[in-house]
C-alpha positions in Angstrom: 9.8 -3.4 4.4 6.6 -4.2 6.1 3.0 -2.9 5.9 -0.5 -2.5 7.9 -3.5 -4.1 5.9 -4.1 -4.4 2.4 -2.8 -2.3 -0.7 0.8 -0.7 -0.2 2.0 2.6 -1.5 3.2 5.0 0.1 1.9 6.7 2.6 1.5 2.6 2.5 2.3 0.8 5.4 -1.3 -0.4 5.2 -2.1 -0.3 2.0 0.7 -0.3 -0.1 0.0 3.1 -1.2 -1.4 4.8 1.7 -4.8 4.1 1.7 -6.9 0.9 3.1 -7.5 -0.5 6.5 -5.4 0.7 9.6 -4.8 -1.2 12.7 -4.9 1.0 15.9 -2.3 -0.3 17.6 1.9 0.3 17.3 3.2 -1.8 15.1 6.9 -1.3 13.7 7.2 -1.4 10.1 10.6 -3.5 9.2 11.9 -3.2 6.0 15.8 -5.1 6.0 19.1 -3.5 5.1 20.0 -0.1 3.5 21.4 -0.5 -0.2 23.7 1.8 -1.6 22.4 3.5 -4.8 24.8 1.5 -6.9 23.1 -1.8 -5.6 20.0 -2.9 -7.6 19.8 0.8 -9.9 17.1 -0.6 -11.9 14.9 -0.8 -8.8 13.8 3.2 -8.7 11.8 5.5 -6.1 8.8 7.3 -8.6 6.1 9.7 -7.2 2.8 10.0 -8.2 1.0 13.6 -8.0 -2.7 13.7 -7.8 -5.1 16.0 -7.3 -4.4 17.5 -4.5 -1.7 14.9 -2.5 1.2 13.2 -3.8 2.5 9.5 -3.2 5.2 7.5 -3.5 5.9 3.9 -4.4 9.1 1.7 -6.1 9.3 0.6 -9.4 11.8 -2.0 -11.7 13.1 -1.0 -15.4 12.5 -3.8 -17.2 14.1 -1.8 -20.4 16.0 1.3 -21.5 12.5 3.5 -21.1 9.8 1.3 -19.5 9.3 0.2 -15.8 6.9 -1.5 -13.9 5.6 -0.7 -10.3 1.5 -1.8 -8.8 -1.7 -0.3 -10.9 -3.0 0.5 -7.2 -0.6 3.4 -7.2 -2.6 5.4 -9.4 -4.9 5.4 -6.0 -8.0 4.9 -8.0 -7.8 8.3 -9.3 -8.3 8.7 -13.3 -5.1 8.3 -15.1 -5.4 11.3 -17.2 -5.4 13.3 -13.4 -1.9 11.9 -12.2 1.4 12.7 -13.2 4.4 10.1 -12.3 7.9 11.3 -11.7 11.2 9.2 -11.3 13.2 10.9 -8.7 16.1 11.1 -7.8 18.5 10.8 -4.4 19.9 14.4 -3.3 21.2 12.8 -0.1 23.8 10.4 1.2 23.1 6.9 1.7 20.9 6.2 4.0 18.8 9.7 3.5 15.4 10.3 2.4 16.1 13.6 0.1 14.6 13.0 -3.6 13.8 15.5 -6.2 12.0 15.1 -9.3 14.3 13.7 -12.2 12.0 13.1 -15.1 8.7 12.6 -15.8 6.6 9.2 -17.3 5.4 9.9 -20.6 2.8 7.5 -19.8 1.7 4.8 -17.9 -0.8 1.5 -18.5 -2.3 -0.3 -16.1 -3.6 -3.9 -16.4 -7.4 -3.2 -17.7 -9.0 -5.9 -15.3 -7.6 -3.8 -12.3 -10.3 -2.6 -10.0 -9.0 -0.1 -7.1 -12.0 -1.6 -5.1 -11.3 -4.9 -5.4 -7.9 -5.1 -4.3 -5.1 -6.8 -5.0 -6.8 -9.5 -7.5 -3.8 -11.0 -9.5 -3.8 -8.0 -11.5 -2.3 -5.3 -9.7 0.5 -4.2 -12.6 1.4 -1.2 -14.5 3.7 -0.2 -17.2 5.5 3.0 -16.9 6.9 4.5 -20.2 9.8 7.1 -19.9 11.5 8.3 -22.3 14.3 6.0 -24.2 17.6 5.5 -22.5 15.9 6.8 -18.7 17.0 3.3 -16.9 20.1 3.3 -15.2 20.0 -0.3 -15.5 17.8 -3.3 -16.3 16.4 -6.5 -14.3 16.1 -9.6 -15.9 12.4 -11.4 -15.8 12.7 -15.0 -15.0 10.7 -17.5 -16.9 8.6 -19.4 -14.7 7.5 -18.6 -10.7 9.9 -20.9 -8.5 8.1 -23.6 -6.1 7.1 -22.9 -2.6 10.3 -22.5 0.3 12.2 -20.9 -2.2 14.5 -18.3 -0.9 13.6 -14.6 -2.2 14.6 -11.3 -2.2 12.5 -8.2 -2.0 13.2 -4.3 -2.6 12.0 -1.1 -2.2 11.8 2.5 -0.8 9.2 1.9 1.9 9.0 2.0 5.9 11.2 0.6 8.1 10.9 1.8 11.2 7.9 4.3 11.0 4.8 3.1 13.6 1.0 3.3 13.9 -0.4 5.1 16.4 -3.4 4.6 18.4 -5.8 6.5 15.7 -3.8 4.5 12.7 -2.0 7.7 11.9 1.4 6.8 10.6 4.7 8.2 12.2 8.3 7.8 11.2 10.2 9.1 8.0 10.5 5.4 7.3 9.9 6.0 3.6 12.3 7.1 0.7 15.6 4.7 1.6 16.2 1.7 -0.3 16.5 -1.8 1.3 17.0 -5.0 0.7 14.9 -7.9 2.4 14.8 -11.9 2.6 11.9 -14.6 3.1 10.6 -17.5 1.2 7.7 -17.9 -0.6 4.8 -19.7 2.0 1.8 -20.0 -0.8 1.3 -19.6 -4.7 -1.9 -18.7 -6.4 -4.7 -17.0 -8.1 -1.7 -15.2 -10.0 -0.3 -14.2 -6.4 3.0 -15.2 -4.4 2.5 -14.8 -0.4 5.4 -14.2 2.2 4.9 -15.3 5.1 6.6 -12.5 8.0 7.8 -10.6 10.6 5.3 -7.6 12.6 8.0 -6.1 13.6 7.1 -6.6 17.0 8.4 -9.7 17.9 10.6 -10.3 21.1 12.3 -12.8 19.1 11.5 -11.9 15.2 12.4 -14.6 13.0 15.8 -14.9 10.8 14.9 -13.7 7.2 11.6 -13.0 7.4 11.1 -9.4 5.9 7.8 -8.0 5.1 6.6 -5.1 3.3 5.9 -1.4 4.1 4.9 2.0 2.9 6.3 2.7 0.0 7.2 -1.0 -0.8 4.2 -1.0 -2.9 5.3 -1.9 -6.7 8.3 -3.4 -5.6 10.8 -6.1 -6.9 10.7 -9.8 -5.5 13.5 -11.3 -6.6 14.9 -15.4 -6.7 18.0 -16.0 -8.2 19.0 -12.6 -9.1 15.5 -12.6 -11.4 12.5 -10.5 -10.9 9.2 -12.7 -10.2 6.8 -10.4 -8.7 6.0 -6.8 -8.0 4.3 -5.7 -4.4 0.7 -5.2 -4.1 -0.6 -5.9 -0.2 0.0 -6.9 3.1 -2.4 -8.2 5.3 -1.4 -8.6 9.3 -3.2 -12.1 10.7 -2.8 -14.2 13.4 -1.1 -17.9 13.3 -1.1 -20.7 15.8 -0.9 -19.5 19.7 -2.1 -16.8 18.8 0.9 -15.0 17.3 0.7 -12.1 14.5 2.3 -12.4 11.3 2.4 -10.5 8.2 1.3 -11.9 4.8 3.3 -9.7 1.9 1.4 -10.2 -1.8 3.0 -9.9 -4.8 1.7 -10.3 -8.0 3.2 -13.1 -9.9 4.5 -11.9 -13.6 4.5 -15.5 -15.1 0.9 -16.0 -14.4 -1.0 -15.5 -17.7 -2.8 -12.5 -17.4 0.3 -10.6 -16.5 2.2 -12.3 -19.1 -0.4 -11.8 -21.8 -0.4 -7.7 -20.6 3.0 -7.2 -20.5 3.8 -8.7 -24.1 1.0 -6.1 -25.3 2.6 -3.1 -23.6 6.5 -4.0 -23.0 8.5 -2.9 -26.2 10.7 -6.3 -26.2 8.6 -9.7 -26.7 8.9 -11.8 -24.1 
């Protein structure tokens, strides 16, 4: 679960969709533990086709029919150009074999969402599928925990994929889902920043996942309640020296996400 520089979808290891800013260097992408299908259903693998190239990012049912995954994985294209598809595993666990299940019937994203401004607070989107789709629901908590609270994310992205030296990415990281821990380090500006591994550390620290490719519109979880969905990573350097990764999720109790979901989720909440 880890990415290289800003946005993160899939082809998203540096952006969480694919696109944005690539370091030229090798830099593992670490995601955490495979989950079997059973764990976490609601938390689903979707595929976006655009003209010309698809993508892939992760995405949480919220209700029977609606989900919610990052605006940034329309890729700035027009929405009336991109289809979304929820797929579904052909393979064992572990595997990376989807095929189309069923497609969105439509999708919203948060109207102060700029694909060139980044991340922004705003980076949410409301898919609409048609009633009964979810396997199973998540539950939103009420209010964003405090800072050093222990978290949970999840999604289909890179684990173990690498950059080469011309940023192209390598691996067949994507399409498995796992299950990664941190903390939150900052809260803000309707954001919620991990603080974590590279990937690339002699001595990586205990429970310090980050995101990848295909992370992007994502799950964070605390308590066993969905807080956030993915947006960005950004790779920096700390004290001595050392590089970290900074995961961004967008926090769904700030009140621009709260005011946009109660507009475009079927249940009040």
């Amino acid at each position: 679960m880890r990415r290289q520089a800003w946005l993160l979808c899939s082809t998203l290891v540096l952006s969480a969709c694919g696109l944005g800013q690539r370091e030229a260097s090798h830099t593992d992408v670490t995601l955490g533990t495979i989950l079997p299908a059973t764990d976490r259903p609601e938390v689903v693998y979707i595929e976006q086709e655009l003209p010309g190239r698809n993508w892939h990012c992760t995405a949480t049912f919220i209700n029977d029919s609606q989900a919610i995954t990052a605006a940034h994985c329309l890729i700035g294209a027009p929405a009336k150009d991109v289809r979304i598809y929820l797929m579904r595993a052909t393979g064992a666990m572990g595997s990376n074999l989807w095929t189309r299940q069923v497609e969105a019937l439509s999708f919203v994203p948060h109207p102060d969402f700029s694909w060139s401004a980044g991340v922004g607070g705003v980076d949410v989107m409301v898919l609409n599928f048609p009633t009964g789709t979810a396997p199973a629901t998540a539950t939103m908590a009420k209010k964003t925990p405090k800072v050093g609270s222990q978290v949970s994310l999840i999604g289909f992205g890179d684990n173990t994929e690498s950059l080469g030296d011309q940023g192209a990415i390598d691996g067949t990281g994507r399409g498995v889902k796992r299950v990664g821990q941190n903390q939150i380090d900052s809260i803000g500006r309707g954001t919620i920043e991990l603080k974590g591994n590279t990937g690339t550390e002699t001595k990586p620290e205990p429970s310090r996942n980050s995101l990848g490719s295909g992370d992007s519109g994502g799950p964070l979880f605390y308590n066993q309640q969905m807080i956030g969905v993915a947006s960005g990573i950004t790779v920096a350097r700390g004290l001595g020296g050392r590089q970290y990764v900074r995961s961004t999720y967008i926090d769904i109790n700030s009140s621009k996400i709260q005011s946009f979901l109660r507009l475009n989720l079927k249940s009040s909440l």
